[in-house]
Structure formats: C-alpha cells, structure tokens
C-alpha positions in Angstrom: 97.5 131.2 150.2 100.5 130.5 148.2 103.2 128.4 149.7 101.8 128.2 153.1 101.8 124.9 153.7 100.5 122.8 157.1 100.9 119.7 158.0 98.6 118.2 160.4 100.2 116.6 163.9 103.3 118.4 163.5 103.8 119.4 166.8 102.1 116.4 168.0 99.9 118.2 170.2 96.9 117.9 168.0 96.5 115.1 164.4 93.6 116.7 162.7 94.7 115.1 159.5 91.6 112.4 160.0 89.1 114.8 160.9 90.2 116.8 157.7 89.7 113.8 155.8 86.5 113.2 156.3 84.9 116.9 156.2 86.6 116.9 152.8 85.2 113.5 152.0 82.0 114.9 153.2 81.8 117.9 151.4 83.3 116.0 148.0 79.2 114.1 148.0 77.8 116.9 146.2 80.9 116.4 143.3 81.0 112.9 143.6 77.1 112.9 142.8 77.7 115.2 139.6 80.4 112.4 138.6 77.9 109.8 138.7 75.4 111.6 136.8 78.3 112.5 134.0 78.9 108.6 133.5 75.6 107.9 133.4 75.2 111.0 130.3 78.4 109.4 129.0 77.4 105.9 129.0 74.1 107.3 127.7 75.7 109.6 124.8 78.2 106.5 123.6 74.7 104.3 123.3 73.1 107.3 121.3 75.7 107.2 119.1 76.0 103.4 118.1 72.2 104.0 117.3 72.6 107.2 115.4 75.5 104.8 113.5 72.6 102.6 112.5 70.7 105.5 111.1 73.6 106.9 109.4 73.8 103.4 107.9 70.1 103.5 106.7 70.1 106.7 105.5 73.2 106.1 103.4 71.5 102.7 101.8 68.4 104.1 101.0 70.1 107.4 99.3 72.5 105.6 97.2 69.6 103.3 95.5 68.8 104.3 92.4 65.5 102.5 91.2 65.7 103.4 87.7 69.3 102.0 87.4 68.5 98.7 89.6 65.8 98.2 87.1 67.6 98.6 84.0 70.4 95.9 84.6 70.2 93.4 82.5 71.7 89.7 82.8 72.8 87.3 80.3 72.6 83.3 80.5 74.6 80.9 78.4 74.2 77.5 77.9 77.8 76.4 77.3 80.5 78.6 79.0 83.3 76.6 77.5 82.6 77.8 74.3 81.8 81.6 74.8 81.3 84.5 78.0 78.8 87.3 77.6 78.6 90.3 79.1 75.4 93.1 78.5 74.8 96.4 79.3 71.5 98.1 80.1 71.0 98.9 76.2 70.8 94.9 75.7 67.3 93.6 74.0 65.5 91.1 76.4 66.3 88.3 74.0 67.5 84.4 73.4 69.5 83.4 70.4 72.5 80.7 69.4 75.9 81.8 68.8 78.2 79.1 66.7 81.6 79.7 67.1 83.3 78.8 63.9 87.1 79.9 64.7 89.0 81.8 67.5 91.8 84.0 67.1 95.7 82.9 66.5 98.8 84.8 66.0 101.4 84.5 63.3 104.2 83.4 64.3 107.5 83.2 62.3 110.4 81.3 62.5 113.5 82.4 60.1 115.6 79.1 58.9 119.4 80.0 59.2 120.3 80.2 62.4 123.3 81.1 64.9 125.9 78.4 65.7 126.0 79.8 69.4 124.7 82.6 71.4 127.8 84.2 71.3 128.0 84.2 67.6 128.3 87.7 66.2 126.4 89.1 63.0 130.2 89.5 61.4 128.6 92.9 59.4 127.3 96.2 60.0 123.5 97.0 58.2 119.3 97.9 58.8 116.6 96.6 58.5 112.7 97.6 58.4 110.2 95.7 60.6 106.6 96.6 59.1 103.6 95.1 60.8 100.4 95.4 59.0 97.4 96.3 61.7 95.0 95.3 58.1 96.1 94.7 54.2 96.5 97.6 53.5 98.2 99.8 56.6 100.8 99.5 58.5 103.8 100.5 61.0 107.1 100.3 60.4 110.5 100.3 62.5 113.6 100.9 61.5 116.5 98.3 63.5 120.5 99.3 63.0 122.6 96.3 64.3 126.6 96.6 64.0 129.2 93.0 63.4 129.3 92.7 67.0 125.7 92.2 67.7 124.5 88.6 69.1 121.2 87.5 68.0 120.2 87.9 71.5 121.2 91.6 70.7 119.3 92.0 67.8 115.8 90.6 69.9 116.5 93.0 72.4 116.4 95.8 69.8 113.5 94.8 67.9 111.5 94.2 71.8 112.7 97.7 72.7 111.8 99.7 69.5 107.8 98.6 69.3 105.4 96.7 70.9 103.7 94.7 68.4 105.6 92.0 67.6 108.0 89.9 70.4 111.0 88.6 69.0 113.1 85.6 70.7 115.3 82.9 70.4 114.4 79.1 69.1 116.7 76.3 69.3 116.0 73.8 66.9 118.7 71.1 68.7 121.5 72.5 66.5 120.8 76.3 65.9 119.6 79.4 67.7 117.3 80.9 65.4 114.9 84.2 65.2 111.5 83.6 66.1 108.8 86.3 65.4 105.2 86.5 66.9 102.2 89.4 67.4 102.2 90.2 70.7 97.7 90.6 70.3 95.9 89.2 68.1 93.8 92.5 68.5 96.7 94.4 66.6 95.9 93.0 63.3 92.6 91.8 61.2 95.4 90.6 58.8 95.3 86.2 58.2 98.4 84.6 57.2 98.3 82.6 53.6 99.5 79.2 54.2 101.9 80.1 51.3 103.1 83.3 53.0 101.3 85.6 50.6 99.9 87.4 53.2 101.3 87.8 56.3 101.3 90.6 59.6 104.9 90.6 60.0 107.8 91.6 57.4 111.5 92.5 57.6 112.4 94.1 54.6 116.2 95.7 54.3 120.1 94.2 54.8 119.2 91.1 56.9 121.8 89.4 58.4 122.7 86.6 57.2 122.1 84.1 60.0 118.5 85.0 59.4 117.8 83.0 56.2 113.9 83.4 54.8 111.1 83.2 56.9 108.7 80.1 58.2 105.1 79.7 58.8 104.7 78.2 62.7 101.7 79.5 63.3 98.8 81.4 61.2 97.0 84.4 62.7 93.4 83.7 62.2 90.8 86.3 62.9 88.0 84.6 65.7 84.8 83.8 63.7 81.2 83.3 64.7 77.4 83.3 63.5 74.6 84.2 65.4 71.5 81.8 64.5 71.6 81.8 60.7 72.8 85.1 60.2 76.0 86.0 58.2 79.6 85.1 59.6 81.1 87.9 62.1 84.9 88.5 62.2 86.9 89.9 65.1 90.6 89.8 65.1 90.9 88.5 68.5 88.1 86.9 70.6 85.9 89.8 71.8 83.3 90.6 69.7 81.9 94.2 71.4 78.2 95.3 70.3 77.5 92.2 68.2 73.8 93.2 69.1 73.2 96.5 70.8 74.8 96.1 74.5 75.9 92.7 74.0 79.8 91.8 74.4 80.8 88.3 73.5 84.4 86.7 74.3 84.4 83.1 72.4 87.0 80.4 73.8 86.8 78.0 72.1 84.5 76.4 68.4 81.3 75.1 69.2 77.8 76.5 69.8 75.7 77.7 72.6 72.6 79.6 73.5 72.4 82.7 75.0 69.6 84.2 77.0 69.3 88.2 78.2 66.1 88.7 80.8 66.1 91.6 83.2 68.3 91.0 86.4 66.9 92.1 89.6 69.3 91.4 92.2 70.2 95.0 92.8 66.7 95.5 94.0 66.8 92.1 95.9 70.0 93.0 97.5 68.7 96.2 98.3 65.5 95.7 100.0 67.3 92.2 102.0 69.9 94.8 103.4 67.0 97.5 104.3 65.1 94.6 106.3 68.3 94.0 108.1 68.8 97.6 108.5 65.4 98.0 109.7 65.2 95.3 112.0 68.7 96.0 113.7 67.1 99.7 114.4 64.3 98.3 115.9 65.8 95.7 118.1 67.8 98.7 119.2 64.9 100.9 119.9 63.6 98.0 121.8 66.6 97.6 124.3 67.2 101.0 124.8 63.3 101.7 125.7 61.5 99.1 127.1 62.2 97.5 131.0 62.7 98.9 133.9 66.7 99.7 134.0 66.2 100.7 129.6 69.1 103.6 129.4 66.2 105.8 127.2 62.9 104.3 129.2 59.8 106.3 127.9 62.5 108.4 125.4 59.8 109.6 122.7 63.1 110.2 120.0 63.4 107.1 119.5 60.0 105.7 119.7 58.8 108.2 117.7 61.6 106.4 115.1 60.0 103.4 115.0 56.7 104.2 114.6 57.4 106.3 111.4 59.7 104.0 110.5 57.0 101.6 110.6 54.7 103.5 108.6 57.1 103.7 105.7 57.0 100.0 105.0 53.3 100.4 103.6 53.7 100.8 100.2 56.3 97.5 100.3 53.4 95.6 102.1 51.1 96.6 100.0 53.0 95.1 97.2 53.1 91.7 98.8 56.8 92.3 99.6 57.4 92.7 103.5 55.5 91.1 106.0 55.4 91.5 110.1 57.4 89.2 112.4 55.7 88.4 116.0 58.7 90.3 118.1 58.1 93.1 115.6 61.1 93.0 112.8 60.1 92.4 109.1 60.9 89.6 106.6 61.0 89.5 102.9 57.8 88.0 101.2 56.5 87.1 98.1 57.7 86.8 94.7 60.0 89.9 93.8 60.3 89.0 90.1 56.2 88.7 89.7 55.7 91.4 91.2 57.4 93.8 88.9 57.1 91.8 85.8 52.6 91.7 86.8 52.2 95.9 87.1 55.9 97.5 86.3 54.1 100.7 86.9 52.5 99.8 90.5 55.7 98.3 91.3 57.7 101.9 90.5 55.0 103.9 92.0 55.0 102.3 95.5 58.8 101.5 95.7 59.1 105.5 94.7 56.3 106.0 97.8 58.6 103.9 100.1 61.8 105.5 99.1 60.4 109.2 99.4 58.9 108.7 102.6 61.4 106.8 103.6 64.6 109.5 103.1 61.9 112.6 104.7 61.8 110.6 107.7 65.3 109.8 108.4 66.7 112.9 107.3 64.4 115.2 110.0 65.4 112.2 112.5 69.0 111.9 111.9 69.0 115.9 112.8 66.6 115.3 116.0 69.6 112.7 117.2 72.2 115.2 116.5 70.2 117.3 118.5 69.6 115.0 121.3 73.3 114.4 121.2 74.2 118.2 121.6 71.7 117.8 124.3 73.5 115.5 126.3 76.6 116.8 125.2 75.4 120.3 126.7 74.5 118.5 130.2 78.2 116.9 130.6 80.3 120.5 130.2 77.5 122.3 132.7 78.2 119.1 134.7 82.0 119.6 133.9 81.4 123.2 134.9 79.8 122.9 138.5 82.3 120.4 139.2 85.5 122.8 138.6 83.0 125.5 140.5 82.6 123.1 143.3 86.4 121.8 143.3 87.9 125.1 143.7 85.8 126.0 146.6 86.6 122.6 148.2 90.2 123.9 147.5 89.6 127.1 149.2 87.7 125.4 152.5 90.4 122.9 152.5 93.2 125.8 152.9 90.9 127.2 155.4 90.4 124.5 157.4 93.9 123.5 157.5 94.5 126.7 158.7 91.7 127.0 161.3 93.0 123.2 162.2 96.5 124.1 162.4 96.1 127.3 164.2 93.9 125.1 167.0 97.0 123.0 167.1 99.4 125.6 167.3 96.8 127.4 170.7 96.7 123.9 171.8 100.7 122.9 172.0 101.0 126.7 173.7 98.6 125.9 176.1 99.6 122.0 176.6 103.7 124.1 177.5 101.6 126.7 180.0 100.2 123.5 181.8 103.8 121.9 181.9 104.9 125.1 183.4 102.8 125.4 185.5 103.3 121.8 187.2 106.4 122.4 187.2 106.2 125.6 188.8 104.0 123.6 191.5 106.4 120.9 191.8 109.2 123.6 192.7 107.2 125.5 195.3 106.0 122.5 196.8 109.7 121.5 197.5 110.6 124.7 198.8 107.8 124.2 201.6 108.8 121.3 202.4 105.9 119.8 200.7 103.7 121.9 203.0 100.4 123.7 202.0 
C-alpha cells in the first residue's frame, strides 16, 4: 500500500470522494461511540479524584492528631501585659499566682572623657590595650587591641567591633569632642551591676591607652531584671527572661509593676481539630450526595461511595455520645455542647470515646482510601482497553479506506475507459454515416 496514492475525480469521469466520505463517516460510529464513552470515564475518573482528594485530606487530619499532646498544652493568662509576657510548656502546674516586677535589665554603658578634636585626628603613638569583659565578678574574657600613631578613633572602634562581640564601641560627640563610648551589646552576657562609683563594672580597658581616651564615665548602669513571685524571695536574671521560674513557666518582664498570672489547660488543639473534621466530614458527604443521588448523578447507585458515608457515619458515635456532634436536617454535622465540660466532667470517658472515634475512624478510611485507588485503576483500566479497540478499529478503517479508494478508483479508471469506447464509437458512427451518405 505504500505510496500509492488516489485521488478521487481525477479523470473526471467518476468523483467518488463524497461517497467515500460518508462510508468512512459511517464506519467511524462504532469509534466515535468508544470516544464518547472514554470522556464520559474521563470526566468520571477527574471527579473520583477531587473526592479521593477529600479523603486524602481526612485521612491526613485525623493521623496527624495526637490526643495525648492536644491534651497536655497548657495556656497561660495575664492580667497586665505591659508589665510581663508568659509563655508555658506542657510541664507547667495548673496554677494562679502574682509576679511584681521590681527592675528590668540595663546595660553599662561608658563614656571615656578626653576626646578627639576631629575625626581625622590620629592617636600620634604606637601601643595595646586589653578589653576584659566580665560575664559575672569573678570571670571573664579578654581581647587584646594593637593600634599604630596613625589610627583615627573611628579606627580604633572598628577594631574593638571586629575583635569580639560583647561590647559595641562608637563615637560620641559631646558639641566639641568625639569621644569613645562603650556599651554591652546583651544584657544576657553579664549578671555583673555597675557601682555608681565604678567599683564594679562589666567593661574594662586595661594596658597603654591612648591618650585621647582619658578615664572612663558612668552613662548608664547595667542592672540585672528583678522580680518576686507572691511573697516569695527576689529572683534575678541578667536580662528580662526569666526561663523555668516555676517548672514550664518562662516569664519576659517589660517593664516594673505587678500582675497576675493564670495557667489552666488549653484546649484549642482539640477544638480546632474536631471544627476542621466536621468540615472535612460534611464536604465528603455533600460530595457523596452530588455524585449519587438524581437522575443524571455521574456515580448514581455507586455502592463505593455510599458505602463511605454510611461508615463514616457510624464513626461519629462515640463524639455524639459525648454530647459533642449533633445531626443537621440535609445530613452534615455541627459542633455541640460544651467542649471544656466535657473533658474537665469524666477526663477518662472523654479519652476513651475520642480514642473509639479516632481508631475507628483511621480503619475505615484507610481500607476506603485503597477501595478508591482501586476504583480508579478500574476506570483507569476501561480507558486504555477503550484506547486499545480504538487504535484496533482505526487501523482497519485505514486498511478499508485504502481498499476502497482502490476499488473506487479502479471503477473510475473501467468507467473513463469505457466513457472513450462510447466516444469511439459515435464517432465511428458519425463517420460511416457520412460515408453513406447518411443512408441506413
């Protein structure tokens, strides 16, 4: 068959190109029918799998809950938030007490009295010094900065920032002089207070100073954050985060003054869980219910997914018998009753039936998620043997569409030879009947 080619009318004795049109067209029904029923699967298969989605999204919510852990969180209340933050953990005691916040934290901060005429002023000398920053009275770290006579105060800041990170050094202009200004970078770095009379201090330079420097003055003391909780002894921090103050209890103070604090059990985890399962549940069910019910339902009568509901259905009864889900006339659910009661009334009912419900709950889905995977391979399965017979049925078209052509242009090709016999032969009788004079 290869590259014979016919085109129909050619020799203009005979244009079966219509005629072949339409036995093609004709014999095309049976593919064109197999086509219908593949968009139909298709259409079918892309709905399975937005619902199969929704289970996926179930499942996945109702394995990643942990009930022991949504119990266990803890929440902490406070009366004044301008005056402290708290944070708990798990550990934390169900509890209320008052917290008086008697300091916060400060850092020292130094100011040497010489001073530079201008920025461009150089030291004039060669020499080191030692900067030793005490982290408590009695230890410390120490850094060793080299300057040279043609250093600039702004030089001898950038070597002090670049050798450590606990204190910042940088410039102070008074109105006449630039001037070497000291601080802690955290007040976390140090428990050390500065004396008013500079007795004790964080920050020293000890060594060959230069002498723009001059001696050292107080701007600022550091002051380690202080507070009492009821009338117990003072606590110190050396800056405003007090960790473990009572077991699983973090406090961050802002400012002096007093407030209460209250730690209860928080449980918004398990509220937040069981509002996204009813909207889980009643987005799965609305589904069910378009896909199966009325007369043109894609899945009319499909027992998959009915059988979905109704076991879905029959999870809830541990929630219902807790008071906690109730039935909706179109059939979805809604949250009821009070949450908080109910697990603070019978904590061990309440962890028995939400353990019921969660059990049940992952069984079901799991041997239904696989059903839908199956039912998807299903369908799946019926579009390639659809695919299949098509290409089965396409190729023979191709084959009785060379034929014909053939048959067709062979007819064509007996029909022009016999349409030049028939001229022939008129012409033939148009000759003889001149040469007889038009007689018989």
């Amino acid at each position: 068959m290869a590259g014979e080619i016919y085109f129909p009318g050619f020799s203009g004795a005979y244009d079966w190109g219509a005629i072949l049109d339409q036995l093609i067209a004709v014999k095309s029904i049976p593919i064109q029918k197999l086509q219908q029923q593949k968009q139909i699967i298709n259409q079918k298969l892309q709905l399975l799998g937005e619902f199969s989605q929704k289970i996926e999204n179930l499942k996945t919510l109702i394995e990643n809950f942990n009930l022991s852990d949504a119990l266990s969180v803890k929440s902490a209340k406070v009366s004044n938030t301008d005056v402290i933050s708290v944070s708990v953990t798990s550990e934390a005691p169900s509890i209320s007490f008052s917290v008086n916040v008697i300091g916060t934290a400060s850092t020292e901060i130094l100011v040497y009295d010489s001073g530079f005429n201008s920025l461009t002023e150089t030291i004039g000398s060669n020499g080191s010094f030692t900067l030793k920053y005490y982290t408590d009275l009695t230890n410390y770290v120490d850094f060793t900065i080299d300057y040279t006579s043609t250093d600039t105060l702004q030089d001898i800041v950038d070597k002090i920032n670049n050798a450590q990170d606990y204190v910042r050094a940088s410039i102070y202009f008074d109105g006449s002089k630039y001037k070497l200004m000291l601080s802690e970078t955290s007040a976390e770095n140090s428990t050390v207070e500065t004396a008013s009379d500079l007795s004790v201090k964080a920050i020293h330079l000890i060594g060959t100073l230069p002498p723009q420097f001059g001696n050292n003055v107080l701007v600022q003391q550091a002051q380690n954050a202080k507070l009492q909780i009821g009338n117990g002894n003072v606590i110190e921090s050396a800056g405003n985060a007090f960790e473990n103050v009572i077991q699983g209890v973090n406090i961050t103070v802002k400012q002096t003054g007093s407030s209460d604090v209250s730690i209860t059990e928080d449980y918004g985890k398990i509220r937040s869980f069981l509002n996204d399962f009813v909207k889980a549940y009643n987005d799965l069910v609305t589904s069910v219910k378009n896909l199966t019910l009325g007369e043109n339902a894609p899945f009319k009568g499909e027992n998959t997914l009915m059988n979905l509901k109704y076991q879905l259905a029959n999870a809830l009864n541990p929630l219902i018998e807790l008071g906690l889900i109730e039935y909706k006339e179109d059939g979805t659910i809604a949250l009821s009753g009070n949450l908080e009661q109910v697990i603070q009334d019978n904590m061990d009912e309440f962890q028995l039936k939400m353990n019921e419900f969660l059990n049940t709950s992952k069984n079901f889905i799991n041997v239904n998620y696989e059903s839908f995977k199956d039912f998807k391979d299903f369908l799946q399965n019926q579009i390639d043997r659809i695919d299949e017979r098509v290409r089965v049925l396409a190729e023979r078209l191709k084959r009785e569409e060379f034929l014909l052509k053939r048959q067709f242009s062979q007819l064509e090709s007996f029909m022009n030879y016999a349409n030049d016999i028939r001229a022939r032969l008129q012409q033939f009788i148009v000759s003889l009947s001149e040469m007889t004079g038009g007689k018989k």
